[in-house]
Backbone as JSON Lines, residues from 0, in Angstrom:
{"i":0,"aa":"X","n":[48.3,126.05,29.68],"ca":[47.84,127.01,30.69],"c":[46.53,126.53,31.29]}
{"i":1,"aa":"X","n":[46.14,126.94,32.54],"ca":[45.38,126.36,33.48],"c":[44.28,127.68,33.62]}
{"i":2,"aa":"X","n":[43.65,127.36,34.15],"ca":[42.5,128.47,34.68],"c":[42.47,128.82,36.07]}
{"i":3,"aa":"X","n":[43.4,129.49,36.6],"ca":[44.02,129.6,38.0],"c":[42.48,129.62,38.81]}
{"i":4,"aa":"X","n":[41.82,130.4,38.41],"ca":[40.32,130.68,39.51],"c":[39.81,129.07,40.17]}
{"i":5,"aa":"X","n":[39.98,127.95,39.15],"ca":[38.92,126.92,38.92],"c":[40.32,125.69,39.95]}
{"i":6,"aa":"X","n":[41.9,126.19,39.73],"ca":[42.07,125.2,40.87],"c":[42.27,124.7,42.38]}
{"i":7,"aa":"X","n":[41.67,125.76,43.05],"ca":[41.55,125.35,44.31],"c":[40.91,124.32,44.25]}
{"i":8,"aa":"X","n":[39.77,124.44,43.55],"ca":[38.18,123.56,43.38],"c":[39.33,121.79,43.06]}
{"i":9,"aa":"X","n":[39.74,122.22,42.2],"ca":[40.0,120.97,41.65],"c":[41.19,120.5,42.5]}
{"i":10,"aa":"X","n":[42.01,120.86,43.37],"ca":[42.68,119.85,44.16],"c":[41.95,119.11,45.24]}
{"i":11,"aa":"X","n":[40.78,120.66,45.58],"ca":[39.98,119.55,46.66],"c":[39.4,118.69,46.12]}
{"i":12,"aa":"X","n":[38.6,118.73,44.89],"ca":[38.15,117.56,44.61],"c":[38.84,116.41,44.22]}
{"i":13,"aa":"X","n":[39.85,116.32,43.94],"ca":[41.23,115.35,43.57],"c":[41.53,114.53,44.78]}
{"i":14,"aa":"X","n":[41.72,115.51,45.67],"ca":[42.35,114.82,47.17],"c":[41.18,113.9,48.01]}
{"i":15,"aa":"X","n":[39.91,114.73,48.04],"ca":[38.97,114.04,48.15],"c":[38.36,112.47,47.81]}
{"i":16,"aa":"X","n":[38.46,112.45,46.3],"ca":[38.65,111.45,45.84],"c":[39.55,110.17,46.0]}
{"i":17,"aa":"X","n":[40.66,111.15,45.68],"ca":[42.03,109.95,46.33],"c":[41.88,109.46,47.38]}
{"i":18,"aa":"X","n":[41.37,109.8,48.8],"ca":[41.22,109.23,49.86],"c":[40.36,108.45,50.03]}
{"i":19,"aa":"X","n":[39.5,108.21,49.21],"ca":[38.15,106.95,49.1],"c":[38.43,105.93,48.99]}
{"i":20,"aa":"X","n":[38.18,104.89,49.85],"ca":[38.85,103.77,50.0],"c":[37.65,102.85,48.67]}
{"i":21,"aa":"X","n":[38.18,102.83,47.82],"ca":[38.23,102.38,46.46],"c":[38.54,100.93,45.81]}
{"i":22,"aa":"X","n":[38.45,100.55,45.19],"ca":[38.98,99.59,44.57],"c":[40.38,99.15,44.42]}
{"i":23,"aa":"X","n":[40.89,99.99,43.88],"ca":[42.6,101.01,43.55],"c":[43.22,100.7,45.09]}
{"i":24,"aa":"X","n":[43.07,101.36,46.12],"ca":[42.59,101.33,47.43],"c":[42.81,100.31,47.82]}
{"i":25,"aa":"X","n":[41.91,99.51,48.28],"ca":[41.56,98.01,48.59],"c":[43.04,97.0,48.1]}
{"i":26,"aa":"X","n":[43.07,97.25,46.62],"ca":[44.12,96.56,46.18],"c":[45.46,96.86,46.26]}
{"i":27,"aa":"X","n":[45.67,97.74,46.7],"ca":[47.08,98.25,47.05],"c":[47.11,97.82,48.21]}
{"i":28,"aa":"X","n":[46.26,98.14,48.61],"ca":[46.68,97.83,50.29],"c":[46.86,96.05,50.79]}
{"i":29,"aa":"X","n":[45.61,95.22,49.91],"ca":[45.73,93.9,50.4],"c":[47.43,93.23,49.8]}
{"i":30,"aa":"X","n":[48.01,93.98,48.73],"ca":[48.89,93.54,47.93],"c":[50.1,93.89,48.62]}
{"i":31,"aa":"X","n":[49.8,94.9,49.64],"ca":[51.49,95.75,50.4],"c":[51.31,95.0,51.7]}
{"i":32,"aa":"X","n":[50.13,94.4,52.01],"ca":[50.19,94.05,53.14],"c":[50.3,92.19,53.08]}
{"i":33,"aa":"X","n":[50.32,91.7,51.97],"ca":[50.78,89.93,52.04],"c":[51.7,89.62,51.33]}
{"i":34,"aa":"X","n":[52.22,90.52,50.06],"ca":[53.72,90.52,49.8],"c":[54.56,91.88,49.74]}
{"i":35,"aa":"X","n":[54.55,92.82,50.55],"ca":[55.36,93.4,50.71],"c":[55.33,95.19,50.08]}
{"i":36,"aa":"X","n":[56.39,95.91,50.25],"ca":[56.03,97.42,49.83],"c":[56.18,97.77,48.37]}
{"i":37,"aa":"X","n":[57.35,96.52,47.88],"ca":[57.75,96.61,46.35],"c":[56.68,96.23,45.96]}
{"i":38,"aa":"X","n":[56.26,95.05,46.17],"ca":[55.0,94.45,45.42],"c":[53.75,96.08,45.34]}
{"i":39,"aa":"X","n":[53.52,96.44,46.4],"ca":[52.58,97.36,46.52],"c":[53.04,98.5,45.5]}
{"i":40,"aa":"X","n":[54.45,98.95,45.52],"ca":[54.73,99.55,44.39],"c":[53.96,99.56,43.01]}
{"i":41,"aa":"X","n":[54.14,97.99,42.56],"ca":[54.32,97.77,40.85],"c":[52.48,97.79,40.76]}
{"i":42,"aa":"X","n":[51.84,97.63,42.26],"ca":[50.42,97.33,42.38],"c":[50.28,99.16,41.62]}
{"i":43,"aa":"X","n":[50.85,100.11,42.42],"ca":[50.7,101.26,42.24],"c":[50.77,102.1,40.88]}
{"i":44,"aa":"X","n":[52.1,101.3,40.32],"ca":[52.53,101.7,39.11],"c":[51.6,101.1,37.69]}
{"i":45,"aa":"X","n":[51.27,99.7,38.14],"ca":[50.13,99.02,37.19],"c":[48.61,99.87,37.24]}
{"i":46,"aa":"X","n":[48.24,100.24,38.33],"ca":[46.96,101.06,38.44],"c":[47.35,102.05,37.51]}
{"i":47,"aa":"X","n":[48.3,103.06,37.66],"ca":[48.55,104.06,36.61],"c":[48.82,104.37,35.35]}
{"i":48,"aa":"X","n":[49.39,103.02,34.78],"ca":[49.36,102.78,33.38],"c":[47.98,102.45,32.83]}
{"i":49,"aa":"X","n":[47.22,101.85,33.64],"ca":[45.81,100.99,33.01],"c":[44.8,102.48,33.27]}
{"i":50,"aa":"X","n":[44.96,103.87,34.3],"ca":[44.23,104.61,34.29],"c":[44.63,105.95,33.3]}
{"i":51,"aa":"X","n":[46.06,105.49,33.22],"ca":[46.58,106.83,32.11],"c":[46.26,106.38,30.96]}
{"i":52,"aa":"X","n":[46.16,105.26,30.16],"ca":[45.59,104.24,29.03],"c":[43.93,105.65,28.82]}
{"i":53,"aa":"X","n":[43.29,104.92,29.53],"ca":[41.84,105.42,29.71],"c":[41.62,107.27,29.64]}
{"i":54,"aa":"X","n":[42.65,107.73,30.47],"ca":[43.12,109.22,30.28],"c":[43.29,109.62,28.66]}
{"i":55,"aa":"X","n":[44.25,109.34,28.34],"ca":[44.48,109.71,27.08],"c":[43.44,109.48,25.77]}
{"i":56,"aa":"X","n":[42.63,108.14,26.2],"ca":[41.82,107.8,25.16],"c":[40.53,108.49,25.51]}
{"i":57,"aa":"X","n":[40.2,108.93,26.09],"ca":[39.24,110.08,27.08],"c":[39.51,111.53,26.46]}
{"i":58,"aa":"X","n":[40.92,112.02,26.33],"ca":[41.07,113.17,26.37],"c":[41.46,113.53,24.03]}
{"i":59,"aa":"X","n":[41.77,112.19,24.13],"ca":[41.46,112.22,22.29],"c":[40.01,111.92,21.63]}
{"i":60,"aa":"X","n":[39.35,111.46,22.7],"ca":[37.67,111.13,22.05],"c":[37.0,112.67,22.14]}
{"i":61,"aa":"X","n":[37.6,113.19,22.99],"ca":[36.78,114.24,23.62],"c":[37.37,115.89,22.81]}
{"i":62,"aa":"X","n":[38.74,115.61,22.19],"ca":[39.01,116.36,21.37],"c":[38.51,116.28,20.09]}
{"i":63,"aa":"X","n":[37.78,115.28,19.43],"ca":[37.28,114.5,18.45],"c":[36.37,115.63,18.39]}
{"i":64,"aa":"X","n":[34.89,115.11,19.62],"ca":[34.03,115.61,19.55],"c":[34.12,117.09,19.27]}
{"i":65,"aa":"X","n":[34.85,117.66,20.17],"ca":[35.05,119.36,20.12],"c":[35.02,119.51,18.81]}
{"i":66,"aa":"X","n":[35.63,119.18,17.99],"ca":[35.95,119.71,16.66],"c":[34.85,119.52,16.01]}
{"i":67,"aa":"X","n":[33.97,118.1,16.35],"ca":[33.19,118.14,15.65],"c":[31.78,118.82,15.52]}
{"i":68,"aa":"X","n":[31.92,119.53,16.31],"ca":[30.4,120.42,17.28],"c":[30.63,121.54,18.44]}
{"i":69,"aa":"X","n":[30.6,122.4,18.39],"ca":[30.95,123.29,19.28],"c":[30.23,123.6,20.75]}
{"i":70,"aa":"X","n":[29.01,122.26,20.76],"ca":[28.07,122.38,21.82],"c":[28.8,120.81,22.73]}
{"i":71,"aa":"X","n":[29.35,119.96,21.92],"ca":[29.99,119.28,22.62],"c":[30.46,119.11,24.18]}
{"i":72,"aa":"X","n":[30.99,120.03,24.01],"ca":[31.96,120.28,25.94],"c":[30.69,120.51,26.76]}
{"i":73,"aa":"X","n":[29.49,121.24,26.79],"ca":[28.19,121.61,27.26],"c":[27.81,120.05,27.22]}
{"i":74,"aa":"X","n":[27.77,119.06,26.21],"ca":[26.41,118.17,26.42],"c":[27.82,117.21,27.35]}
{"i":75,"aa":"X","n":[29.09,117.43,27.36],"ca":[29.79,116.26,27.89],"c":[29.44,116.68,29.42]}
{"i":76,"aa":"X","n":[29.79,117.64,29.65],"ca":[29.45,118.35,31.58],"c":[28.22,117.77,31.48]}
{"i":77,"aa":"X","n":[27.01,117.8,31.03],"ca":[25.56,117.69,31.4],"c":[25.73,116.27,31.98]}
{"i":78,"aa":"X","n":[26.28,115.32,30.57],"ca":[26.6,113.88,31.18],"c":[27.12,113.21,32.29]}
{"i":79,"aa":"X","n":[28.43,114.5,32.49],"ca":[29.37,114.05,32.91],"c":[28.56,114.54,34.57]}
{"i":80,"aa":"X","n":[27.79,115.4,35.03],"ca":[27.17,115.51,36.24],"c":[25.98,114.81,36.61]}
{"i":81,"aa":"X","n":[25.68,114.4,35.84],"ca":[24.88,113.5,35.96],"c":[25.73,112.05,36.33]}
{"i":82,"aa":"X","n":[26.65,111.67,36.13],"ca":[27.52,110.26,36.55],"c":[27.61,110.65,37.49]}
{"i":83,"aa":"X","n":[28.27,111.99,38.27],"ca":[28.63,112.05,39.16],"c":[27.75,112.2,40.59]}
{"i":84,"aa":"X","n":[26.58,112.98,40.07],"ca":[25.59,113.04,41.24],"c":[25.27,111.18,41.05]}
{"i":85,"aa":"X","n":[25.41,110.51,40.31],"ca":[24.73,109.3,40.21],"c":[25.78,108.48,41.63]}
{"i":86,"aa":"X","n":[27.32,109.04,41.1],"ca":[28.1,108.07,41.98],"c":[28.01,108.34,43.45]}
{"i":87,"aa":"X","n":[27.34,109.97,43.34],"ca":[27.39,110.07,44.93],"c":[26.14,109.35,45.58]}
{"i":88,"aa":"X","n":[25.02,109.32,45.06],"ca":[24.24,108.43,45.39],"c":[24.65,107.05,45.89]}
{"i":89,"aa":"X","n":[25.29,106.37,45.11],"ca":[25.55,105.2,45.44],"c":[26.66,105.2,46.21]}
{"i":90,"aa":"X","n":[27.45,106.19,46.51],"ca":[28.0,105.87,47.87],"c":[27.46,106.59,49.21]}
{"i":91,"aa":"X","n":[26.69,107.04,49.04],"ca":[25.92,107.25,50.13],"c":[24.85,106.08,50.16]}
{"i":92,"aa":"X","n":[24.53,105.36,49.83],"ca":[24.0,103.97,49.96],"c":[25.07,103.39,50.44]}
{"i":93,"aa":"X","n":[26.38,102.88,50.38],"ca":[26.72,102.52,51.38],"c":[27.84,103.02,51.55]}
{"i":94,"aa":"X","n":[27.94,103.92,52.77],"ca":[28.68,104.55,53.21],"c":[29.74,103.66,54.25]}
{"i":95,"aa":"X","n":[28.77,102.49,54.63],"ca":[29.73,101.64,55.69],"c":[30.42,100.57,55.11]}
{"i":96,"aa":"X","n":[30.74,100.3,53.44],"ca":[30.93,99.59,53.06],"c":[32.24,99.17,53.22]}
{"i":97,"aa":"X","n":[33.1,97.97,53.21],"ca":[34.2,98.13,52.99],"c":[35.11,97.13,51.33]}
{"i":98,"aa":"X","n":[35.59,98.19,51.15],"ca":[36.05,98.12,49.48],"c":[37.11,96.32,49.77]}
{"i":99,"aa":"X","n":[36.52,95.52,48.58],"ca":[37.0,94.32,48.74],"c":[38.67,94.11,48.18]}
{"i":100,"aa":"X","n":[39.25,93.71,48.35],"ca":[40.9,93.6,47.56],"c":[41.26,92.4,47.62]}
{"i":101,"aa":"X","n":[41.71,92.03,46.65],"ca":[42.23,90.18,46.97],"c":[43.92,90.64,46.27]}
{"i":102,"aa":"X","n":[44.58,90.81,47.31],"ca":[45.95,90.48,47.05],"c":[46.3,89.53,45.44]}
{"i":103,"aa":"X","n":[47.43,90.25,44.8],"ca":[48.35,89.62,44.04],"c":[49.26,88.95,44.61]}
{"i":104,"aa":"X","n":[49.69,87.83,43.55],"ca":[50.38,86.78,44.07],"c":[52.48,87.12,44.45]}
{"i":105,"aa":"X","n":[52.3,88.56,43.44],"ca":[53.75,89.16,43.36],"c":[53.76,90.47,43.16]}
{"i":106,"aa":"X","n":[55.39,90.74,42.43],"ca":[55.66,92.07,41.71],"c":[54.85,91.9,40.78]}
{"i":107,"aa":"X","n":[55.44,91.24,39.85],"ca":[54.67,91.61,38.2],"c":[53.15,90.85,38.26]}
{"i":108,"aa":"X","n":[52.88,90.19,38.93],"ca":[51.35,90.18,38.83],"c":[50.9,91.21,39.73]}
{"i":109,"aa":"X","n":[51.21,91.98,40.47],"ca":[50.57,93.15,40.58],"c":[50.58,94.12,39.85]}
{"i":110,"aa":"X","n":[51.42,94.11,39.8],"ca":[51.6,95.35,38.39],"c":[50.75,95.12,37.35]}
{"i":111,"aa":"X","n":[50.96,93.73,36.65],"ca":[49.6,93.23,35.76],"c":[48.34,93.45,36.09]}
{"i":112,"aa":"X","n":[47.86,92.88,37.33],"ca":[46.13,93.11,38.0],"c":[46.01,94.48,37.96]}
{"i":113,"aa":"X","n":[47.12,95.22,38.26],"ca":[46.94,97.04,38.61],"c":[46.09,97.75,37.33]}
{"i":114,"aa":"X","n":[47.44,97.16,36.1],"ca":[46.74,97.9,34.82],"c":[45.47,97.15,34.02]}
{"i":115,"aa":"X","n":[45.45,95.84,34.48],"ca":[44.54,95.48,33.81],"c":[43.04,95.67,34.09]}
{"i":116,"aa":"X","n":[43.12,95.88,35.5],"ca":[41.73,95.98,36.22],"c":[41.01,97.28,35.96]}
{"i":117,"aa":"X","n":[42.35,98.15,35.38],"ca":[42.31,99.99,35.2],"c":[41.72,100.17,33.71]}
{"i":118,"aa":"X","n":[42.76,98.99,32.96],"ca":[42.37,99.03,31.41],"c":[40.98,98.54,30.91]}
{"i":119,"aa":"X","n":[40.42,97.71,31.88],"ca":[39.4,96.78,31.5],"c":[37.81,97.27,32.07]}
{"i":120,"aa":"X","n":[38.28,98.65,33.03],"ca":[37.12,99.07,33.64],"c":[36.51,100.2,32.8]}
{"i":121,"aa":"X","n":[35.41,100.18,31.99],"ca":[35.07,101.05,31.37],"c":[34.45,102.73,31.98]}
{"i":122,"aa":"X","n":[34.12,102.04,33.24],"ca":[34.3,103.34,34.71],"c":[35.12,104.35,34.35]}
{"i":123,"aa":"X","n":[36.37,104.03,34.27],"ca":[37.62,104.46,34.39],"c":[37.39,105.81,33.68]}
{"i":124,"aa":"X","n":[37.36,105.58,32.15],"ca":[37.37,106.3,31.25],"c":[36.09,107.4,31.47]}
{"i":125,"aa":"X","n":[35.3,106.82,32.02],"ca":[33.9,107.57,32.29],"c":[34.28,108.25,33.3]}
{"i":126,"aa":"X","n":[34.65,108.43,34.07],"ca":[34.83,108.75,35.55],"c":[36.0,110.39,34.79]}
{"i":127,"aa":"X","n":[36.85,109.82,34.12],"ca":[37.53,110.94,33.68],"c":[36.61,112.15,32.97]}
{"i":128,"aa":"X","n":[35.96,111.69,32.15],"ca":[35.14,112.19,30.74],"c":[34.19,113.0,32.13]}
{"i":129,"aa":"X","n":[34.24,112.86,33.39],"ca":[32.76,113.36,33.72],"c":[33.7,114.44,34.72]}
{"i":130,"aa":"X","n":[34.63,114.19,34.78],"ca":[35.95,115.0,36.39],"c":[36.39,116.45,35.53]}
{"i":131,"aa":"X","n":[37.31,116.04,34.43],"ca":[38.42,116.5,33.75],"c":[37.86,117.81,32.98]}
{"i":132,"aa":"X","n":[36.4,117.96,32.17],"ca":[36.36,119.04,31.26],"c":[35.93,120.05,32.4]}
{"i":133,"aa":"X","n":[35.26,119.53,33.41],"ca":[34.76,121.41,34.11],"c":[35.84,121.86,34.93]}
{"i":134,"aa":"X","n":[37.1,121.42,35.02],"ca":[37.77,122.26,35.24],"c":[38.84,123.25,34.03]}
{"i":135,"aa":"X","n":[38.31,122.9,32.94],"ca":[38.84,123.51,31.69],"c":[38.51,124.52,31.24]}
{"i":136,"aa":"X","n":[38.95,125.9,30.46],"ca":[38.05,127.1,30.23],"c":[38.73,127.43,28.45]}
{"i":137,"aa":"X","n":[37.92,127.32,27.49],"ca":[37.84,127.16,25.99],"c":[38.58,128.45,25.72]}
{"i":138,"aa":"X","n":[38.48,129.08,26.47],"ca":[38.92,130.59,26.19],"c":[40.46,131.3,26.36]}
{"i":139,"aa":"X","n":[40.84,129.98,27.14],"ca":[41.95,130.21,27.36],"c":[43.7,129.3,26.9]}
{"i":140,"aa":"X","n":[43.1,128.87,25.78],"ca":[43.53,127.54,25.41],"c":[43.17,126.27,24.95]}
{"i":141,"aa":"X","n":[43.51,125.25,24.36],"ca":[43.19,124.05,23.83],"c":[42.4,123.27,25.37]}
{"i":142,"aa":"X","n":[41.48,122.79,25.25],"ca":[40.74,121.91,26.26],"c":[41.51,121.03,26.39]}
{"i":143,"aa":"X","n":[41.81,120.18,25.45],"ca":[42.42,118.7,25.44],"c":[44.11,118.91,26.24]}
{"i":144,"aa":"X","n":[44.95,120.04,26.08],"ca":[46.13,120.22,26.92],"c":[45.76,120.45,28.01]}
{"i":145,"aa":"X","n":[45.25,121.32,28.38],"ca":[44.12,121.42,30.02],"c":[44.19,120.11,30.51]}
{"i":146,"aa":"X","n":[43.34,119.11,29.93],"ca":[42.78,117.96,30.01],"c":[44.32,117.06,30.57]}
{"i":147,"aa":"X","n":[44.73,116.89,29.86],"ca":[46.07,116.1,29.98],"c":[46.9,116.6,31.15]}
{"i":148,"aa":"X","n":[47.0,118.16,31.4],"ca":[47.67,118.84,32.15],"c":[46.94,118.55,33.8]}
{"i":149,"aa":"X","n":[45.85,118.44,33.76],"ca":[44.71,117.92,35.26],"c":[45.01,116.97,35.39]}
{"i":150,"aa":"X","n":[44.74,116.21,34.0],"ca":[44.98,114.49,34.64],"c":[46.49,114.32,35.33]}
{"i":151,"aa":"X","n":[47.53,114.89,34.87],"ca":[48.62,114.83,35.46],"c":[49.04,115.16,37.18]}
{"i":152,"aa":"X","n":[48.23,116.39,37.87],"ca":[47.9,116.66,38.71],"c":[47.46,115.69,39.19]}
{"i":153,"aa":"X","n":[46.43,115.01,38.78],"ca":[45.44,113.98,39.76],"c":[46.28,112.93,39.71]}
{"i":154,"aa":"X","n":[47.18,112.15,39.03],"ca":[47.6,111.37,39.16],"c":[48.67,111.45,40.54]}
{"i":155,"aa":"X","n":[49.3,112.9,40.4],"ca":[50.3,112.81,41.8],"c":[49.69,112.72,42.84]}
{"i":156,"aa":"X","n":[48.89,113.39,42.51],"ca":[47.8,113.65,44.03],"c":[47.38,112.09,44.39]}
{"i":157,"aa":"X","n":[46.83,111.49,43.31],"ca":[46.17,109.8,43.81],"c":[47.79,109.21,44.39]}
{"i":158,"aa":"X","n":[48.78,109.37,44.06],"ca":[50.04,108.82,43.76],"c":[50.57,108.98,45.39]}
{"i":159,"aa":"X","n":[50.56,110.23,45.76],"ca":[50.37,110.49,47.17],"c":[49.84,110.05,48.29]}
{"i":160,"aa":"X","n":[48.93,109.5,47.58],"ca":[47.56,108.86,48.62],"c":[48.12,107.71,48.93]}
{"i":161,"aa":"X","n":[48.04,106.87,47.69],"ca":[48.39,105.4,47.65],"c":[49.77,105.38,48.07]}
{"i":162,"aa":"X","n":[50.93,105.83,47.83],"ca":[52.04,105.9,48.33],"c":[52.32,105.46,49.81]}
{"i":163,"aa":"X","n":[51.1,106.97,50.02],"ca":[50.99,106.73,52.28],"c":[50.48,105.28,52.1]}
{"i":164,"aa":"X","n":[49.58,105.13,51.49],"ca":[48.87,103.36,51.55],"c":[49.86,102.34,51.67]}
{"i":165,"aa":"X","n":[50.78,102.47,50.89],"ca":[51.74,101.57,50.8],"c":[52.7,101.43,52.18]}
{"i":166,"aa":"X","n":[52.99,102.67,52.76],"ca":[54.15,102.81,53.76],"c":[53.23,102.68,54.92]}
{"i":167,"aa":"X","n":[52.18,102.51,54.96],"ca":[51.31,102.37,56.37],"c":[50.39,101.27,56.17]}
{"i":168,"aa":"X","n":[50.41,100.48,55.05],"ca":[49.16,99.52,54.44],"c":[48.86,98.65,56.24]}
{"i":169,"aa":"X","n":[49.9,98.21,56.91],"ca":[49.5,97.61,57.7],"c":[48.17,98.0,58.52]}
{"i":170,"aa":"X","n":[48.91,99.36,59.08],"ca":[47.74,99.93,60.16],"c":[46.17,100.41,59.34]}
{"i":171,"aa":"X","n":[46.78,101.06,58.21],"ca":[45.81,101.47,57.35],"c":[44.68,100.19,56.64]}
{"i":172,"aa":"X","n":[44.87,99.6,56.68],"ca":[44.05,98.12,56.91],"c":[43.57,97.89,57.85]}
{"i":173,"aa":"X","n":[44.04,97.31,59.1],"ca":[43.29,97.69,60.14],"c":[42.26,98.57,60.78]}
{"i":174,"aa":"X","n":[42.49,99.75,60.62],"ca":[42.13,100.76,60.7],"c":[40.49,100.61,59.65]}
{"i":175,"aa":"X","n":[40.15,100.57,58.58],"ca":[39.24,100.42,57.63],"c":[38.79,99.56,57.94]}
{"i":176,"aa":"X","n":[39.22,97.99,58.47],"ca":[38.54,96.73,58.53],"c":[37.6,97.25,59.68]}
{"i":177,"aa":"X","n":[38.25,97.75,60.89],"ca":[37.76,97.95,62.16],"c":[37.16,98.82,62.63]}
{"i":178,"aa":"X","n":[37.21,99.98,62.2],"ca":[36.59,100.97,62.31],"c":[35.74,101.13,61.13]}
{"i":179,"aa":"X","n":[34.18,101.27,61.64],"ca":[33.0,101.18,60.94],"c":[32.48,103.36,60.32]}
{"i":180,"aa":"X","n":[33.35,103.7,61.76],"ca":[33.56,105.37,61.65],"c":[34.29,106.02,60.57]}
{"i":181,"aa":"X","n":[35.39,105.38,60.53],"ca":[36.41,105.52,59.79],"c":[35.85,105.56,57.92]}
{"i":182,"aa":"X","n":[35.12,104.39,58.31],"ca":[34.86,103.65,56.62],"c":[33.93,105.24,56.45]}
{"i":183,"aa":"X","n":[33.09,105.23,57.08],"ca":[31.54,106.11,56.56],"c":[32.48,107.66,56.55]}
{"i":184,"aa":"X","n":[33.32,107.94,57.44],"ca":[33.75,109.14,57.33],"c":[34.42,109.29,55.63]}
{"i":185,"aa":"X","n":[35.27,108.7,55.57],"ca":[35.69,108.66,53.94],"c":[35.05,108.69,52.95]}
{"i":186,"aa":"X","n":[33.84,107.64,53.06],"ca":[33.3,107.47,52.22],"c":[32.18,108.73,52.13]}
{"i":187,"aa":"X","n":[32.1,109.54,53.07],"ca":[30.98,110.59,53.35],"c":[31.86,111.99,51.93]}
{"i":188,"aa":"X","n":[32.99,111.82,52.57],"ca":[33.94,112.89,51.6],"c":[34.26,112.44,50.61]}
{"i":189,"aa":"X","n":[34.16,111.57,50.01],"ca":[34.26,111.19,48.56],"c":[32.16,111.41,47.94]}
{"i":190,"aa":"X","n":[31.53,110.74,48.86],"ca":[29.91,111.18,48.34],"c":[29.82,113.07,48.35]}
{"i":191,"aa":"X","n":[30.31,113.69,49.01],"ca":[30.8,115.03,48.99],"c":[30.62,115.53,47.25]}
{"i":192,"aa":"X","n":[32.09,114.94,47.45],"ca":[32.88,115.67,46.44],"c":[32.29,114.99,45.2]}
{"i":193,"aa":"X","n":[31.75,114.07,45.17],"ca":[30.91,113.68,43.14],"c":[29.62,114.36,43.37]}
{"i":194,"aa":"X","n":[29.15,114.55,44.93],"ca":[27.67,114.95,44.29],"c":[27.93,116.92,44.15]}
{"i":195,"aa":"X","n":[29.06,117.3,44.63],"ca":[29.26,118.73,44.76],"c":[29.65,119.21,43.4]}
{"i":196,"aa":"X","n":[30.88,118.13,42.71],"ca":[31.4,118.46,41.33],"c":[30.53,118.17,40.57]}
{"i":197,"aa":"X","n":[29.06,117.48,40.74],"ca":[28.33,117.07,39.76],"c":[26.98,117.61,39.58]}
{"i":198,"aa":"X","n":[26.57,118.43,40.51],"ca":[25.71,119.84,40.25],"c":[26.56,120.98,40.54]}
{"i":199,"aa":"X","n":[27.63,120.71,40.45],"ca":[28.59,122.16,39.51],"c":[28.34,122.45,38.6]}
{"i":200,"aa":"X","n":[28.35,121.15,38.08],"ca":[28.07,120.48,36.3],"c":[26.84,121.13,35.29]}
{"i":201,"aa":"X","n":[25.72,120.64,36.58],"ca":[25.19,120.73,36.17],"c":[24.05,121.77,36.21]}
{"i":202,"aa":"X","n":[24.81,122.66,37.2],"ca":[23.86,124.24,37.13],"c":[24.84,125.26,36.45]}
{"i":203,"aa":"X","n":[26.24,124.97,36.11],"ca":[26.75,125.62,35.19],"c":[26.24,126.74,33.98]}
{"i":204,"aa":"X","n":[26.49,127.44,33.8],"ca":[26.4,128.26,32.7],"c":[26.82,127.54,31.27]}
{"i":205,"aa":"X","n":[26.19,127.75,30.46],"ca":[26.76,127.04,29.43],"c":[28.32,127.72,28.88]}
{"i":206,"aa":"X","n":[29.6,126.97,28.84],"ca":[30.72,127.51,28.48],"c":[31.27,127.45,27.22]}
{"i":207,"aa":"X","n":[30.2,127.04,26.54],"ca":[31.24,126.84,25.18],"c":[30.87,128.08,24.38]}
């Protein structure tokens, strides 16, 4: 069970996110656009194994802690808004940037680069640990099913994104390379949404 009040909040911030031309992003797109939509596929499907990896080991560390301290979930939000006002900072430093991608050579080496780049980024896991608990409410259920149950959400939602990426990578490349408007507009709504979810965080009430 979910905390109906808390998900409007959290699709916008999901969708938000997803549309940030990213790393994830970058690489889907350079990969759909020099070998093809399948290739961009397994690019898609490898990102999601290497970020659901990080999910799960996120959402069992974090059940760990709970048990072990009941102030836990409080000091993880404190952290966890603090990453996030941190990340909006730095993309508002550069807002005109454009996210680098170096194409895979295939299917299964995209699929490989997808999960490995996902598995190997210690971001990843952080980025969850700082998204995933404030939309959770202790009171109404196990955190850690919450937890698993969001990440599932966000994954369709990113899944959506990148999908259109894939079936439009051409123009949608273009479009980012060339337009300098384009880049800062995205990147303005992704600096949005970490520095908004991340003094959520952190003017919160304490919930545990």
């Amino acid at each position: 069970m979910l905390d109906l009040g808390l998900l409007p909040l959290f699709f916008a911030g999901a969708f938000a996110l997803a549309i940030a031309p990213g790393p994830d992003m970058a690489f889907t797109l350079a990969t759909t656009a020099s070998k093809g939509w399948r290739a961009g596929l397994m690019a898609v499907a490898g990102i999601n194994l290497g970020a659901a990896s990080w999910t799960l080991a996120t959402v069992l560390g974090l059940s760990a802690m709970l048990a072990a301290t009941e102030h836990a979930l409080t000091v993880v939000r404190w952290v966890g808004g603090a990453y996030l006002v941190w990340l909006a900072i730095q993309t508002i430093r550069k807002l005109d940037a454009l996210p680098e991608g170096r194409a895979a050579k295939g299917m299964w080496p995209a699929f490989r680069r997808g999960f490995l780049t996902n598995l190997l980024n210690p971001k990843v896991g952080l980025f969850y640990m700082a998204f995933l608990p404030q939309f959770t409410n202790a009171e109404i259920g196990p955190v850690w099913i919450q937890m698993l149950t969001l990440a599932g959400i966000f994954f369709v939602i990113g899944d959506l994104v990148l999908l259109t990426v894939v079936l439009a990578a051409g123009a949608a490349r273009s479009r980012l390379e060339r337009s300098a408007a384009w880049r800062r507009a995205l990147n303005a709504v992704a600096a949005t949404a970490f520095g908004g979810l991340g003094l959520r965080l952190l003017i919160a009430r304490d919930a545990g």
